[in-house]
PDB file with SEQRES, HELIX, SHEET and CRYST1 records, atoms N, CA, C and O in Angstrom:
SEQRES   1 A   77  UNK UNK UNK UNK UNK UNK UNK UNK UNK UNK UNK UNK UNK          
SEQRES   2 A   77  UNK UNK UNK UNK UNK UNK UNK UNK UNK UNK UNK UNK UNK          
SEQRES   3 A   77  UNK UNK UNK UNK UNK UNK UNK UNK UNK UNK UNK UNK UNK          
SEQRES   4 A   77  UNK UNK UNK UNK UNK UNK UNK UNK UNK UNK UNK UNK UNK          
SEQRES   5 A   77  UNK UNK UNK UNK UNK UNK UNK UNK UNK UNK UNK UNK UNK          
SEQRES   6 A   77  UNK UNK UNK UNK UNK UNK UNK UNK UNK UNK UNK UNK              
HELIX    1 AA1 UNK A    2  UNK A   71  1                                  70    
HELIX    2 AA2 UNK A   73  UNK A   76  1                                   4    
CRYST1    1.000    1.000    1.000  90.00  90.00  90.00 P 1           1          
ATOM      1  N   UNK A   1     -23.661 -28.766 -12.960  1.00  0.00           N  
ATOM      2  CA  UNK A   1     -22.297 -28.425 -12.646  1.00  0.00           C  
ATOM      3  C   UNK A   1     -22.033 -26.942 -12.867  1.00  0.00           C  
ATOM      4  O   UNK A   1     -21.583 -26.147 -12.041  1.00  0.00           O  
ATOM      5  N   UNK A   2     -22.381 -26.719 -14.086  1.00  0.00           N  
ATOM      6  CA  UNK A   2     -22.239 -25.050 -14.400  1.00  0.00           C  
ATOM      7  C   UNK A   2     -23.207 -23.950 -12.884  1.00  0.00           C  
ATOM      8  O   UNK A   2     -22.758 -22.926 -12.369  1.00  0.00           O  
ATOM      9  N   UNK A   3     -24.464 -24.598 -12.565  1.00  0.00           N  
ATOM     10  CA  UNK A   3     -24.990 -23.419 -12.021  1.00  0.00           C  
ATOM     11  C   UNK A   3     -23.814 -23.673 -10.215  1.00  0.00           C  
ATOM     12  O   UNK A   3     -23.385 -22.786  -9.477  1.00  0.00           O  
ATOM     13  N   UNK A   4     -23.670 -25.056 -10.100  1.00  0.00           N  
ATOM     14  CA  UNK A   4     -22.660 -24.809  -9.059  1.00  0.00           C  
ATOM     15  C   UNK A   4     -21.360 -23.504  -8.905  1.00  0.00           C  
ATOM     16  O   UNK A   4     -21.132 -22.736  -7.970  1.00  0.00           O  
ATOM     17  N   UNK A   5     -20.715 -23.655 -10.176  1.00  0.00           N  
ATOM     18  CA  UNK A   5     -20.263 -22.302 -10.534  1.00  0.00           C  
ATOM     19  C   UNK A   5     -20.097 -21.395 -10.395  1.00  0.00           C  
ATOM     20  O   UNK A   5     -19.132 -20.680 -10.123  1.00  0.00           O  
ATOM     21  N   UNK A   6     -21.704 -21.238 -10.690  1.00  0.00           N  
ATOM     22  CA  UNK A   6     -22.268 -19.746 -10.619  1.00  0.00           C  
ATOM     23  C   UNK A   6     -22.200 -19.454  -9.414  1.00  0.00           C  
ATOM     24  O   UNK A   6     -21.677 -18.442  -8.948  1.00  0.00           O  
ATOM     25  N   UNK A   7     -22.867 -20.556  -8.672  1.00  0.00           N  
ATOM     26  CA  UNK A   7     -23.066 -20.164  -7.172  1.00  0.00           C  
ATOM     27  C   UNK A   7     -22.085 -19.582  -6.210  1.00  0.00           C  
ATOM     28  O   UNK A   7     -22.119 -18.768  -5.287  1.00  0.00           O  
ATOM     29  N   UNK A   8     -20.912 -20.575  -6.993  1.00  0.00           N  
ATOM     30  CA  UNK A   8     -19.811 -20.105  -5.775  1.00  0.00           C  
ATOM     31  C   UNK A   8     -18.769 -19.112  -6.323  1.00  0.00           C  
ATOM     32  O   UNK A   8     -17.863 -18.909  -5.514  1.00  0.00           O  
ATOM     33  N   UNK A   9     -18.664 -18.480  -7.417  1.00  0.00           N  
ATOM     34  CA  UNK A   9     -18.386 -17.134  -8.384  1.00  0.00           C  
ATOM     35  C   UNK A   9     -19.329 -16.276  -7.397  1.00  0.00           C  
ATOM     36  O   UNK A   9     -18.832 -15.919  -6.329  1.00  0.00           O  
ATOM     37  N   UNK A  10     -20.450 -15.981  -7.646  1.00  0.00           N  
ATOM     38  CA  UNK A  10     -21.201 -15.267  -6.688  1.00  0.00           C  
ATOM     39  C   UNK A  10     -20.973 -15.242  -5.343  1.00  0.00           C  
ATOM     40  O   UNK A  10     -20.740 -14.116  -4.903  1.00  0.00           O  
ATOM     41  N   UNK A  11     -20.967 -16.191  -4.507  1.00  0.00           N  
ATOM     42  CA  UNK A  11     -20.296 -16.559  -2.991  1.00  0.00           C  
ATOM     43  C   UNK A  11     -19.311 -15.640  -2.773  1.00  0.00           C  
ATOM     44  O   UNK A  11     -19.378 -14.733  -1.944  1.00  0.00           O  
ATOM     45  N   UNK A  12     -18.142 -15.926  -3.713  1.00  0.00           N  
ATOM     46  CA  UNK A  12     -16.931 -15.136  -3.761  1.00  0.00           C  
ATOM     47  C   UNK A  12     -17.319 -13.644  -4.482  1.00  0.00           C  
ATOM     48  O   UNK A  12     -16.433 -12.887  -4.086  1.00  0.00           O  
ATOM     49  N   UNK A  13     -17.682 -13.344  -4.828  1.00  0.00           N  
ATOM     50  CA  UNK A  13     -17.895 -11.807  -5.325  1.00  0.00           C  
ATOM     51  C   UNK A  13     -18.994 -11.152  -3.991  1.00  0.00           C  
ATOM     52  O   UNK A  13     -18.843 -10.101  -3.369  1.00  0.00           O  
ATOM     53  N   UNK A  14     -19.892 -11.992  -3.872  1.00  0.00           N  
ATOM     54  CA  UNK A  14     -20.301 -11.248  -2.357  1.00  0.00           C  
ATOM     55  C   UNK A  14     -19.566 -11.083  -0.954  1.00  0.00           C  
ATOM     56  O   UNK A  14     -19.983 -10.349  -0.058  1.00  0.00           O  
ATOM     57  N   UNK A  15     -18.272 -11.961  -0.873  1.00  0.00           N  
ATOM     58  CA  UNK A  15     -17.453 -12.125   0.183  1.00  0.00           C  
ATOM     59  C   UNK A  15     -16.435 -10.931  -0.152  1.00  0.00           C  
ATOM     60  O   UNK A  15     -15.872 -10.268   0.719  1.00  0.00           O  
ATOM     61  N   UNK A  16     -16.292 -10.765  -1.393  1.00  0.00           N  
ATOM     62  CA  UNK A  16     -15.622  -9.454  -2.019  1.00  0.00           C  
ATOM     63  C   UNK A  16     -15.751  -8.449  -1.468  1.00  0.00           C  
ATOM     64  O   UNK A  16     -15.096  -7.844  -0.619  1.00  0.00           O  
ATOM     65  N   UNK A  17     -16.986  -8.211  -2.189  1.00  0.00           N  
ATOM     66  CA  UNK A  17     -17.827  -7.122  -1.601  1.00  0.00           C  
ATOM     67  C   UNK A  17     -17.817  -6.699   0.240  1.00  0.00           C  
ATOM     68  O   UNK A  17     -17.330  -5.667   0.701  1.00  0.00           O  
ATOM     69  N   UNK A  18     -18.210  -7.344   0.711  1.00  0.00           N  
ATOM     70  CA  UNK A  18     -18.104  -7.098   2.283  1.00  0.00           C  
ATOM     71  C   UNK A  18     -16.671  -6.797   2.810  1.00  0.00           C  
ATOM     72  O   UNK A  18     -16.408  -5.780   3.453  1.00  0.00           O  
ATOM     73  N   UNK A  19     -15.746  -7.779   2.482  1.00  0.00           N  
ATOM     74  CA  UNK A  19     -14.501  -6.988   2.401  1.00  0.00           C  
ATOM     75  C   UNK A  19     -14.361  -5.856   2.015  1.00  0.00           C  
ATOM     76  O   UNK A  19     -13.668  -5.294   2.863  1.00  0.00           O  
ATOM     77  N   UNK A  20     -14.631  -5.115   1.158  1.00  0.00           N  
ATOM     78  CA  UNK A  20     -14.094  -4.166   0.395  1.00  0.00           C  
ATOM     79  C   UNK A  20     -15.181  -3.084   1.220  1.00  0.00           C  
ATOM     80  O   UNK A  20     -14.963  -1.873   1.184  1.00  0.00           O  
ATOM     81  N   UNK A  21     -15.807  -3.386   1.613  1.00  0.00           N  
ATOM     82  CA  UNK A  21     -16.481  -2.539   2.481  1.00  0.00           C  
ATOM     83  C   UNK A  21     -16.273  -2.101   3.736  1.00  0.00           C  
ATOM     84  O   UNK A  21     -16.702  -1.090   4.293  1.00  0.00           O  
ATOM     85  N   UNK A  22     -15.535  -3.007   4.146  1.00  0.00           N  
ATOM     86  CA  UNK A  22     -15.395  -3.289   5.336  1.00  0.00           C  
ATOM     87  C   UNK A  22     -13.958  -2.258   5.271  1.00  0.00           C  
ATOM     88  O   UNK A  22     -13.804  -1.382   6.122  1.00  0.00           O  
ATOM     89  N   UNK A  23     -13.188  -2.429   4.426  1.00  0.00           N  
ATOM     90  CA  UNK A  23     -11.487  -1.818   4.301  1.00  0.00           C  
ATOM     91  C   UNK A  23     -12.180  -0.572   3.958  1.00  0.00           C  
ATOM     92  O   UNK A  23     -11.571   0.341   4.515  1.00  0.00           O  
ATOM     93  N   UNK A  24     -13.474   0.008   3.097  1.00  0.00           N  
ATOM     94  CA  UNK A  24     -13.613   1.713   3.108  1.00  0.00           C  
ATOM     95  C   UNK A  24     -14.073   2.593   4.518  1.00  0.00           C  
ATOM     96  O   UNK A  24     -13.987   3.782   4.822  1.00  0.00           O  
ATOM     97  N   UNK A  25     -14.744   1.058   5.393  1.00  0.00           N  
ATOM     98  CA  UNK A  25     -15.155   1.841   6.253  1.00  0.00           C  
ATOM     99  C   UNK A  25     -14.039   2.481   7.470  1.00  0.00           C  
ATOM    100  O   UNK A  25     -13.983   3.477   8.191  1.00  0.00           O  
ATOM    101  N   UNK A  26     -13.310   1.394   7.236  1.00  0.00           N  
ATOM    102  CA  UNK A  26     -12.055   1.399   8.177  1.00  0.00           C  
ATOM    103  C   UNK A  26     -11.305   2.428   7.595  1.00  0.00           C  
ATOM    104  O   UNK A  26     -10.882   3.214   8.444  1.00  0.00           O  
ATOM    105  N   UNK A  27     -10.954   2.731   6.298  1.00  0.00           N  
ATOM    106  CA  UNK A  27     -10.386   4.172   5.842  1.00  0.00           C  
ATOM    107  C   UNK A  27     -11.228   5.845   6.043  1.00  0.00           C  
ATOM    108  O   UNK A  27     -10.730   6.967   6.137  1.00  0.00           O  
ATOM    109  N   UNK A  28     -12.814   5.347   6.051  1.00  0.00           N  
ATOM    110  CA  UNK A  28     -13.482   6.798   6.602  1.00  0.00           C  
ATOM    111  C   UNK A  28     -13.093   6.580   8.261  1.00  0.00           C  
ATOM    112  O   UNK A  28     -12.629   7.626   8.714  1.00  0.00           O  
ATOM    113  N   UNK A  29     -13.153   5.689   9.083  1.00  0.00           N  
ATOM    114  CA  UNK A  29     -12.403   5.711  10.243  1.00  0.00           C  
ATOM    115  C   UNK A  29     -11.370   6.762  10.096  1.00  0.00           C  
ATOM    116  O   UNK A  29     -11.510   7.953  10.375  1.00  0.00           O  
ATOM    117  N   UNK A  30      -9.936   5.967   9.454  1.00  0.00           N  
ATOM    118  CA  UNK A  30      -8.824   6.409   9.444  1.00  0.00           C  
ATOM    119  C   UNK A  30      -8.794   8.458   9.288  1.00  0.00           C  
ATOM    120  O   UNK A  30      -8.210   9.343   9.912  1.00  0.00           O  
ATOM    121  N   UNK A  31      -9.770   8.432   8.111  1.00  0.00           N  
ATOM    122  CA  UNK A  31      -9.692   9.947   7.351  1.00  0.00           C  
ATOM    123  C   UNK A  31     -10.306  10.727   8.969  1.00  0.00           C  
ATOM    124  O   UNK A  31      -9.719  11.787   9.186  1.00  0.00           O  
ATOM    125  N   UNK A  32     -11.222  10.397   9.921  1.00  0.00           N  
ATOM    126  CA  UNK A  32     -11.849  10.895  10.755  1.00  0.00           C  
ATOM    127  C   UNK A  32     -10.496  11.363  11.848  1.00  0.00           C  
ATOM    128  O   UNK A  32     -10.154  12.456  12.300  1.00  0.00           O  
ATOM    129  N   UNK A  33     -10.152  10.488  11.946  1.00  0.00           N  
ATOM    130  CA  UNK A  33      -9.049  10.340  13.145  1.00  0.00           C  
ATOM    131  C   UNK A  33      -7.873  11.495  12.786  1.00  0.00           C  
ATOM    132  O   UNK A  33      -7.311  12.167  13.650  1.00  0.00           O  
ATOM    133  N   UNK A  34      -7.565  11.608  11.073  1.00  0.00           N  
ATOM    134  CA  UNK A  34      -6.521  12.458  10.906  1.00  0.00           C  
ATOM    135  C   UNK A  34      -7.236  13.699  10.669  1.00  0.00           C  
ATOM    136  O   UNK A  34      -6.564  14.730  10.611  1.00  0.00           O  
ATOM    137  N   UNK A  35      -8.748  13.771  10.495  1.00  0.00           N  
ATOM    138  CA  UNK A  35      -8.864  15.308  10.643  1.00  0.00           C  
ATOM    139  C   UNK A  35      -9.016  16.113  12.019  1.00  0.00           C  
ATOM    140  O   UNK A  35      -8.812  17.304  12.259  1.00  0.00           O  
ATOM    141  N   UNK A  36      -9.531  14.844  13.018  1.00  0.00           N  
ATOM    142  CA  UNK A  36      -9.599  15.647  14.598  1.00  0.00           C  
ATOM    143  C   UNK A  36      -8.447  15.743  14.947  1.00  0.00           C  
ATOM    144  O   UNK A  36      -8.329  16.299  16.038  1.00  0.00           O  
ATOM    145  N   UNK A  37      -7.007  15.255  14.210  1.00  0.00           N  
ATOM    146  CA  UNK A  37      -5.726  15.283  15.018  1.00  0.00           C  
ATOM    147  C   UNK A  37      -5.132  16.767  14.167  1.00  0.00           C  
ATOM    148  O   UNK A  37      -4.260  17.434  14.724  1.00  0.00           O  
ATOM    149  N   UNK A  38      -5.615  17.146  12.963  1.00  0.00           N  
ATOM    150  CA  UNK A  38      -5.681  18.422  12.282  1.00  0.00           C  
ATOM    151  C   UNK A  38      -5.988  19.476  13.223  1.00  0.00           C  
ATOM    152  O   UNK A  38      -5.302  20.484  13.392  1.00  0.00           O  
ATOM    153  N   UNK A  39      -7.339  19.107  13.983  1.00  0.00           N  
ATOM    154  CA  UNK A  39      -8.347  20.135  14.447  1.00  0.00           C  
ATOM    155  C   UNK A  39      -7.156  20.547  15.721  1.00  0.00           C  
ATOM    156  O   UNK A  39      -6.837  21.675  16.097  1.00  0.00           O  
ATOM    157  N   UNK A  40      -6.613  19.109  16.247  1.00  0.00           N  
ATOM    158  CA  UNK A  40      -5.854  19.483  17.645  1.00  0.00           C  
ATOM    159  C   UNK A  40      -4.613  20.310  17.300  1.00  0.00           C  
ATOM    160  O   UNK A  40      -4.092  21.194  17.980  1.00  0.00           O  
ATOM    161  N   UNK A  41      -4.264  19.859  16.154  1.00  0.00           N  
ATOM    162  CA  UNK A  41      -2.659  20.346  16.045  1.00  0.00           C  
ATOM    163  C   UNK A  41      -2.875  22.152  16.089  1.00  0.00           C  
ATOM    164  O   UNK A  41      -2.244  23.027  16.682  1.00  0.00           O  
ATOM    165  N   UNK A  42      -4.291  22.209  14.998  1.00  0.00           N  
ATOM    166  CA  UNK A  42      -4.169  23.715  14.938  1.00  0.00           C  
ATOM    167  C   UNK A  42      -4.730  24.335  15.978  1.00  0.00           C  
ATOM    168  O   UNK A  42      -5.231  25.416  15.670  1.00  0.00           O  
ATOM    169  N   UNK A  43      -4.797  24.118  16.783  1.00  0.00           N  
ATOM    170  CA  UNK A  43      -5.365  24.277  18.126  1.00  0.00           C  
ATOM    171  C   UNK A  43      -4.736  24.553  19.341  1.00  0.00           C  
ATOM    172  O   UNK A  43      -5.130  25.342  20.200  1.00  0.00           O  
ATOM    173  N   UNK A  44      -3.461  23.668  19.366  1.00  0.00           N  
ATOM    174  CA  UNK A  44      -2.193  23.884  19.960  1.00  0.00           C  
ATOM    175  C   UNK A  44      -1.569  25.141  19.376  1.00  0.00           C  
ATOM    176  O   UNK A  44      -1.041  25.925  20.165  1.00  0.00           O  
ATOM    177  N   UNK A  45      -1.573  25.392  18.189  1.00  0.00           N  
ATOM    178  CA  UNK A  45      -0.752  26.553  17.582  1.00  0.00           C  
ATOM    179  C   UNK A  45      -1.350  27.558  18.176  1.00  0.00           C  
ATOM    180  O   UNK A  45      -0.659  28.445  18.679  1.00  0.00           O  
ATOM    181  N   UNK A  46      -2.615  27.603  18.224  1.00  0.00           N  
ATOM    182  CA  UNK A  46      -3.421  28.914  18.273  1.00  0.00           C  
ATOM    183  C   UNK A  46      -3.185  28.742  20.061  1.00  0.00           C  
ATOM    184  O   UNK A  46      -3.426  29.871  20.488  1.00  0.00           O  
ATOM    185  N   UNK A  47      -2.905  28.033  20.997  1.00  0.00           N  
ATOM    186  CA  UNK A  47      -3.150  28.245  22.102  1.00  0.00           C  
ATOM    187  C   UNK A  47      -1.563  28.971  22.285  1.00  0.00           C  
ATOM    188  O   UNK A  47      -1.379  30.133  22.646  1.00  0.00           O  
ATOM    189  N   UNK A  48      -0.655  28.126  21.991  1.00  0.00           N  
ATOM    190  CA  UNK A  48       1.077  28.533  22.120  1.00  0.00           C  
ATOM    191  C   UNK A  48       0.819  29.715  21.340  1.00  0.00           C  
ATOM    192  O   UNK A  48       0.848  30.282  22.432  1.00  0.00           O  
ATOM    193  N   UNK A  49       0.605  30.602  20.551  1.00  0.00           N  
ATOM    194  CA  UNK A  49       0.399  31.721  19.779  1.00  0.00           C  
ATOM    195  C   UNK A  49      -0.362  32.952  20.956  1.00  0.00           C  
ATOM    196  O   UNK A  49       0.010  34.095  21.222  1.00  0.00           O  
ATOM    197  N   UNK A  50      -1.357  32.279  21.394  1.00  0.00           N  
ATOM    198  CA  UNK A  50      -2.171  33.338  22.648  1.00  0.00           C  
ATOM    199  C   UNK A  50      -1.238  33.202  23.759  1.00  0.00           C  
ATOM    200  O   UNK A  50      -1.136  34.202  24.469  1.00  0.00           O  
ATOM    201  N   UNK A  51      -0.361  31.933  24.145  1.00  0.00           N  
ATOM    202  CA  UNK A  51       0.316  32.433  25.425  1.00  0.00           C  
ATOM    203  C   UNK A  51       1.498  33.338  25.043  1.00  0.00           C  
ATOM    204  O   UNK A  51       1.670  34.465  25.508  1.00  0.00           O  
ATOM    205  N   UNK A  52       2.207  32.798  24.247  1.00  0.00           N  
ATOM    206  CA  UNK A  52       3.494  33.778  23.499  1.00  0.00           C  
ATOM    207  C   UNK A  52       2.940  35.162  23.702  1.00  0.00           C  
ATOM    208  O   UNK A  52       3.659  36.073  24.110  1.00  0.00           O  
ATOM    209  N   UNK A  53       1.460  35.352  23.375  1.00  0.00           N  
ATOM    210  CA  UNK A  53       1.209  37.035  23.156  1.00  0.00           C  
ATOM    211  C   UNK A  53       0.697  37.778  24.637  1.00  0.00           C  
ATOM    212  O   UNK A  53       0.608  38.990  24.837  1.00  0.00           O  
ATOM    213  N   UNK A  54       0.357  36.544  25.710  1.00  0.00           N  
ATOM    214  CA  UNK A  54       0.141  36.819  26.957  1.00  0.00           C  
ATOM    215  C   UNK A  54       1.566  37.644  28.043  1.00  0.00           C  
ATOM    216  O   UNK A  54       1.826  38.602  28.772  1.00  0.00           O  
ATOM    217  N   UNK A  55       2.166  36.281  27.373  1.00  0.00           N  
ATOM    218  CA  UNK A  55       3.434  36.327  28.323  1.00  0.00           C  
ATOM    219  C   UNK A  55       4.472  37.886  27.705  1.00  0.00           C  
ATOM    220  O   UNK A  55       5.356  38.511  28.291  1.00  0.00           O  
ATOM    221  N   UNK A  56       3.964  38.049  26.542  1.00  0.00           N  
ATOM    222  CA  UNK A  56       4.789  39.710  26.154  1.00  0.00           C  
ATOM    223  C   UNK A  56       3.930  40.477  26.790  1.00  0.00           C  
ATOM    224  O   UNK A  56       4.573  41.201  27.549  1.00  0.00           O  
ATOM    225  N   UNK A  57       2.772  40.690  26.867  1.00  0.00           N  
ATOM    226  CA  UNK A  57       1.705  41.911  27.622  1.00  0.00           C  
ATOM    227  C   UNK A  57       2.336  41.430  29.157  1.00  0.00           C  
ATOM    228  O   UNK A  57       2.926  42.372  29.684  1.00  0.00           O  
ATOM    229  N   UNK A  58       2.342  40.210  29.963  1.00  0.00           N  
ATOM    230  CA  UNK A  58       3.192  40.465  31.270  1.00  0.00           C  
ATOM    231  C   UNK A  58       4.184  40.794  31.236  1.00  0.00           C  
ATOM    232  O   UNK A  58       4.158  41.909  31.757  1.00  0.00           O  
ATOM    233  N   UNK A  59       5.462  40.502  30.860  1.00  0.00           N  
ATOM    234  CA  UNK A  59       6.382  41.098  30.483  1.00  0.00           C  
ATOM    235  C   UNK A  59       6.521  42.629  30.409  1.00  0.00           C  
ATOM    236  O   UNK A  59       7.416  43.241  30.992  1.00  0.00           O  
ATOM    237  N   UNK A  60       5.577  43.199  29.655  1.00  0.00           N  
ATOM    238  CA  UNK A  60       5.178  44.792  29.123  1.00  0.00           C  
ATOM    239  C   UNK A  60       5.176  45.209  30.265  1.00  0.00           C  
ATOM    240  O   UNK A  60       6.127  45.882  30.662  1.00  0.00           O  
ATOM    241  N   UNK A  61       4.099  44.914  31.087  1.00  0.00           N  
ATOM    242  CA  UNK A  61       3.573  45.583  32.517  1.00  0.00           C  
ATOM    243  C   UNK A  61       4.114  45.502  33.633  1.00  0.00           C  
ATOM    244  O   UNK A  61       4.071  46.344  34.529  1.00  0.00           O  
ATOM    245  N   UNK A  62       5.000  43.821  33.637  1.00  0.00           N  
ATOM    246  CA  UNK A  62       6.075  44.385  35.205  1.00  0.00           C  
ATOM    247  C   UNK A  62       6.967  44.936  34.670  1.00  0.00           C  
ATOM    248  O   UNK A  62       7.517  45.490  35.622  1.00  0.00           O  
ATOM    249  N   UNK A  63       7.734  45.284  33.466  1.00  0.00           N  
ATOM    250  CA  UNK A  63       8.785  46.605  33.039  1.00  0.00           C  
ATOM    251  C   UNK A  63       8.223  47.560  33.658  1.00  0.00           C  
ATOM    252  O   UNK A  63       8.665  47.929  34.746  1.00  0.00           O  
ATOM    253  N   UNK A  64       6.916  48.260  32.963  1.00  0.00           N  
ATOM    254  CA  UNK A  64       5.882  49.529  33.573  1.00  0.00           C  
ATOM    255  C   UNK A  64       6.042  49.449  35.171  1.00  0.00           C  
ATOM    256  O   UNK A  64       6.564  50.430  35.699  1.00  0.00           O  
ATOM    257  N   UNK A  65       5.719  48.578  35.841  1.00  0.00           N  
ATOM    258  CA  UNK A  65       5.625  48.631  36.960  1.00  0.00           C  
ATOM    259  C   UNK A  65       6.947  48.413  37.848  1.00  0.00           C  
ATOM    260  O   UNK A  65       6.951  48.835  39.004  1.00  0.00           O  
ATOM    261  N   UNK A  66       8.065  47.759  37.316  1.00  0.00           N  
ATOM    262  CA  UNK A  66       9.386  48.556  38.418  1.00  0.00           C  
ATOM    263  C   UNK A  66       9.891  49.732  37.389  1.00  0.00           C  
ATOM    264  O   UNK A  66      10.926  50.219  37.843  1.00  0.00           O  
ATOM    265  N   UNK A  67       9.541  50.288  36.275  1.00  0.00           N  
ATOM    266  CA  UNK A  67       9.709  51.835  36.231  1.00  0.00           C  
ATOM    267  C   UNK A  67       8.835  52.678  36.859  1.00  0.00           C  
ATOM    268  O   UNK A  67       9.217  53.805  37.174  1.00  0.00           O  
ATOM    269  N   UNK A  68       7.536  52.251  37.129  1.00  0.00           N  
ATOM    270  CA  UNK A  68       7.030  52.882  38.215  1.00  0.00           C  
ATOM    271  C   UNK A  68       7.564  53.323  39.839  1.00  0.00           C  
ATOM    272  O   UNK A  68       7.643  54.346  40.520  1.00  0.00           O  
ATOM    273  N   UNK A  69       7.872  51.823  39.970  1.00  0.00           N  
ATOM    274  CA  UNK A  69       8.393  51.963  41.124  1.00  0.00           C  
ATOM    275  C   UNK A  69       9.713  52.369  41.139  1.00  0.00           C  
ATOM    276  O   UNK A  69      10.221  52.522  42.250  1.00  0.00           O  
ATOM    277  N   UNK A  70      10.192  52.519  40.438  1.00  0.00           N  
ATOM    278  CA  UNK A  70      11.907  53.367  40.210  1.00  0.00           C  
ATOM    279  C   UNK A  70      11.580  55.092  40.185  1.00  0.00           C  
ATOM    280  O   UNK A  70      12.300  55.974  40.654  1.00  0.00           O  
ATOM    281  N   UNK A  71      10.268  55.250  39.486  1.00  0.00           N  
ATOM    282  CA  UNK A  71       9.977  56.703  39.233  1.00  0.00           C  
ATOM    283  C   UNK A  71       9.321  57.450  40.609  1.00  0.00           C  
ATOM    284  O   UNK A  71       9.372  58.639  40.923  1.00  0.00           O  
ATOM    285  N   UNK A  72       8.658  56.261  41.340  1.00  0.00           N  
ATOM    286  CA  UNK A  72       8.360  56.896  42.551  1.00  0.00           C  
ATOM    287  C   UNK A  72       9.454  57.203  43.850  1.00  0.00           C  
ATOM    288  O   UNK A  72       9.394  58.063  44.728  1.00  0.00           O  
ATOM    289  N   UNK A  73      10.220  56.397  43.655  1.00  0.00           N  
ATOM    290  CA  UNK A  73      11.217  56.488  44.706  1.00  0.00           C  
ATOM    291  C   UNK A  73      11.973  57.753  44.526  1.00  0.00           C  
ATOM    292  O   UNK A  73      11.672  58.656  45.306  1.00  0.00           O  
ATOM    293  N   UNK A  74      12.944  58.005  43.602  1.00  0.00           N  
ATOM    294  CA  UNK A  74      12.947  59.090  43.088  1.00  0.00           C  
ATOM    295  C   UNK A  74      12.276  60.366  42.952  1.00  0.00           C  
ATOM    296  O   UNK A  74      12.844  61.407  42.619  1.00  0.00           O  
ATOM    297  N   UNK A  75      10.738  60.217  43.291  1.00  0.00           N  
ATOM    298  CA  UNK A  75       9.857  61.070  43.434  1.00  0.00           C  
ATOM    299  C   UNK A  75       9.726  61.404  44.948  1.00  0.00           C  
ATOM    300  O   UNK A  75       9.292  62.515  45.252  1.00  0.00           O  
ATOM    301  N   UNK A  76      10.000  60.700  45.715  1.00  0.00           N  
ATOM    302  CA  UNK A  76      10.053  60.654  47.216  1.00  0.00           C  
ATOM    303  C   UNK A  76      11.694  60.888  47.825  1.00  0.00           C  
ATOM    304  O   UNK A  76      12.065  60.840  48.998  1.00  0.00           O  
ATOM    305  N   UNK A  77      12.335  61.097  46.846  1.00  0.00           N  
ATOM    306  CA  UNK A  77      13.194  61.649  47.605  1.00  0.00           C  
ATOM    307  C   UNK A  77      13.771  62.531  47.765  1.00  0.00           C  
ATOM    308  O   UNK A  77      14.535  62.603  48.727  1.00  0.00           O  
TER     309      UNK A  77                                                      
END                                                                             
């Protein structure tokens, strides 16, 4: 009767086990998923950060270029 017991104490501590394995693997899942959504977020910043700094250098250059063309007309006449 006792080693029956044992057997199924053990049963249940190995059914434990696989569970509990099973819920860490599913949390290194989880940890994976929130660091590539890290990788994206900062990624987006850095892209909205390069267009913000694009769109001032266009900005910069068609100013330059209808004062150009304001300075030439004026120059032609």
């Amino acid at each position: 009767m006792n080693e029956d017991l044992v057997i199924q104490k053990i049963i249940n501590l190995e059914e434990g086990v696989v569970e509990v394995k099973e819920k860490v693997k599913k949390l290194d899942e989880w940890d994976t998923l929130m660091s590539g959504q890290d990788k994206i977020i900062k990624l987006l910043e850095t892209i909205r950060i390069e267009d913000a700094a694009a769109k001032s250098k266009t900005d910069r250059l068609e100013k330059r270029i209808d004062e150009f063309a304001i300075l030439s007309t004026l120059s032609s006449s």
